[in-house]
C-alpha positions, 0 to 999 in steps of 0.5 A: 500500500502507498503511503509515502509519495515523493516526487524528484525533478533531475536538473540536467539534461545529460540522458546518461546521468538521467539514466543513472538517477532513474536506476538509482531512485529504483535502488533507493526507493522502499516498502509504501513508496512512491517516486514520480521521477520526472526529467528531460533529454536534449537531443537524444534517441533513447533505445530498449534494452535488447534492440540494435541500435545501428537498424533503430537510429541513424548512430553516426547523423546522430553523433555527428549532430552533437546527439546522444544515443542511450540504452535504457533499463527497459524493453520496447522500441526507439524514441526521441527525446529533446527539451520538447518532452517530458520524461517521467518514471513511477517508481515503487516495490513490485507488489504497489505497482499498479499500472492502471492506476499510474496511467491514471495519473498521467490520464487526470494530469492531461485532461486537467489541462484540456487535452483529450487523452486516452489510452490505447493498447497497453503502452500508448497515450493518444490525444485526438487518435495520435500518440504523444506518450509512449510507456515501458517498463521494468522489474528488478529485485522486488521493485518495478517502474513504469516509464515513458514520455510526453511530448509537449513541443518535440521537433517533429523534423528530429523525429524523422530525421534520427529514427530508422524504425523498420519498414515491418513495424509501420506497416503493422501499425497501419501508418505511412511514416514516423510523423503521421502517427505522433502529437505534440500536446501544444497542438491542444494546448498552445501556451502548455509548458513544460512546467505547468505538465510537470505541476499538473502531474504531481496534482494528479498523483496526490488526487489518485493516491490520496483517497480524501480530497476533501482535504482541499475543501476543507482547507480552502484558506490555503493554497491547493499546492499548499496542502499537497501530501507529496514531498521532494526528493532531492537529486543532489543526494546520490554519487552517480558516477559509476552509473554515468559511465556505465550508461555512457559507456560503448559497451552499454550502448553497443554491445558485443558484435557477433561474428554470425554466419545466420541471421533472421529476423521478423515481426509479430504481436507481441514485437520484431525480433532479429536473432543472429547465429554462430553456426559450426558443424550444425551447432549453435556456438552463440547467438545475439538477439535484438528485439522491441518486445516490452518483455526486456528479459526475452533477449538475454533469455534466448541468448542464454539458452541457444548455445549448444543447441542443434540447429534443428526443429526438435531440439529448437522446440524443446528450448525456446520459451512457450510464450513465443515457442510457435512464432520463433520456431517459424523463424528459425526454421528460416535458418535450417 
């Protein structure tokens, strides 16, 4: 049960110190609380967990640019971040996370302010049937966040410009291009800040957490920001250097390049994969996996158990996931 909520604003917009704060405030949080972690990047594409960032982003126009490629924590696809976008992370132990109810939050923040929103599917929020937040998700040692962005006055042009995603993947999402299936929220709101977002989540979180609000009427004399139950957590609070680094780091960000001598790749429901394999004498020797499903433990999961195996349908069978057995099968007997 929640009975603490605090609320973090990081002052920089350096994505890899960001990173390491939103991991570091997973560490820090405990049992009956709730961080609301709300923080910004400038001119970065932000990439899941298990994808290949060369087919997501285009890397060298990024960095020739001054942009920053980063990794985050989570699984899920590609996304651009600038000073047009708020990012947030609901930060809590696994047993008080409750993601309907944290999309409430951000669902009252918006409406509060005028904005249409809804939700679609099980990551999305869109305004006027276009998305302007996309949420992902992460679970480690008994604590879970749930995070994503709100896109206030994102440079469009950026977005186009920096995302490579796959021709598969908006041809299933029944769109022509990165720009016809996104909205910035200034286009509801003309005059939406940045801070009056971020004043108007932290509302919403003390509305949806707080069951008696008649606190606010009964203490009509103060000012509603007065009487808010929701307390500050500062930044300044923790040594995030190892962190930083790891998050800046190329092996974060890259990853190991496999010498393959197999590589397949498809999409289905649940997301695109591309499994690349070291095949000698009909033997999986190793295997590297790149994937956008929300599922951020798939990746390593299959790298972990491929190894070993025969390159053949029986033995395939008997080591893949039951979740996805049928839709890898299919794939890999692309190799055989």
């Amino acid at each position: 049960m929640i009975e603490r909520l605090l609320v973090c604003r990081s002052g920089s917009f350096d994505p890899y110190h960001n990173l390491a704060l939103e991991e570091a405030l997973l560490h820090r949080v405990g049992k009956g609380e709730l961080i609301l972690y709300l923080w910004q990047n400038e001119r970065t594409v932000v990439i899941g967990k298990n994808q290949n960032p060369w087919k997501e982003c285009r890397t060298a126009l990024l960095n020739e640019e001054g942009g920053h490629l980063a990794r985050r924590l989570s699984g899920g696809g590609a996304v651009f971040h600038d000073l047009g976008n708020l990012n947030f992370t609901f930060l809590m132990s696994a047993e008080d996370y409750d993601l309907p109810r944290q999309l409430t939050v951000l669902e009252k923040a918006c409406q509060s302010l005028g904005i249409p929103a809804q939700r679609s599917g099980r990551n999305d929020l869109l305004a006027d049937g276009r998305k302007f937040s996309g949420n992902a998700f992460y679970s480690h040692g008994g604590k879970s966040y749930h995070h994503g962005t709100l896109m206030v006055d994102v440079d469009m042009e950026k977005v186009q410009r920096y995302l490579s995603p796959s021709k598969a993947k908006l041809a299933a999402k029944g769109v022509d291009s990165v720009r016809s299936r996104v909205v910035n929220l200034k286009e509801f709101v003309p005059d939406l800040t940045i801070e009056r977002l971020s004043d108007a989540l932290i509302a919403a979180l003390a509305e949806v957490y707080v069951p008696n609000l008649s606190l606010r009427d009964q203490c009509a004399h103060w000012s509603w920001q007065s009487v808010l139950p929701v307390q500050t957590l500062s930044a300044d609070e923790f040594d995030l250097s190892e962190l930083t680094a790891k998050y800046a780091s190329d092996a974060w960000l890259y990853g190991p390049k496999l010498p393959f001598t197999l590589s397949v790749e498809d999409r289905f429901p649940w997301g695109g994969v591309e499994i690349q394999l070291n095949v000698n004498e009909g033997v999986i020797r190793a295997a590297k996996v790149y994937t956008d499903a929300m599922d951020e433990t798939l990746a390593p999961r299959l790298e972990a158990v491929l190894p070993g195996i025969p390159l053949r349908s029986e033995a395939l069978s008997a080591a893949l996931p039951e979740q996805q057995k049928d839709e890898l099968l299919s794939l890999l007997r692309k190799a055989l």
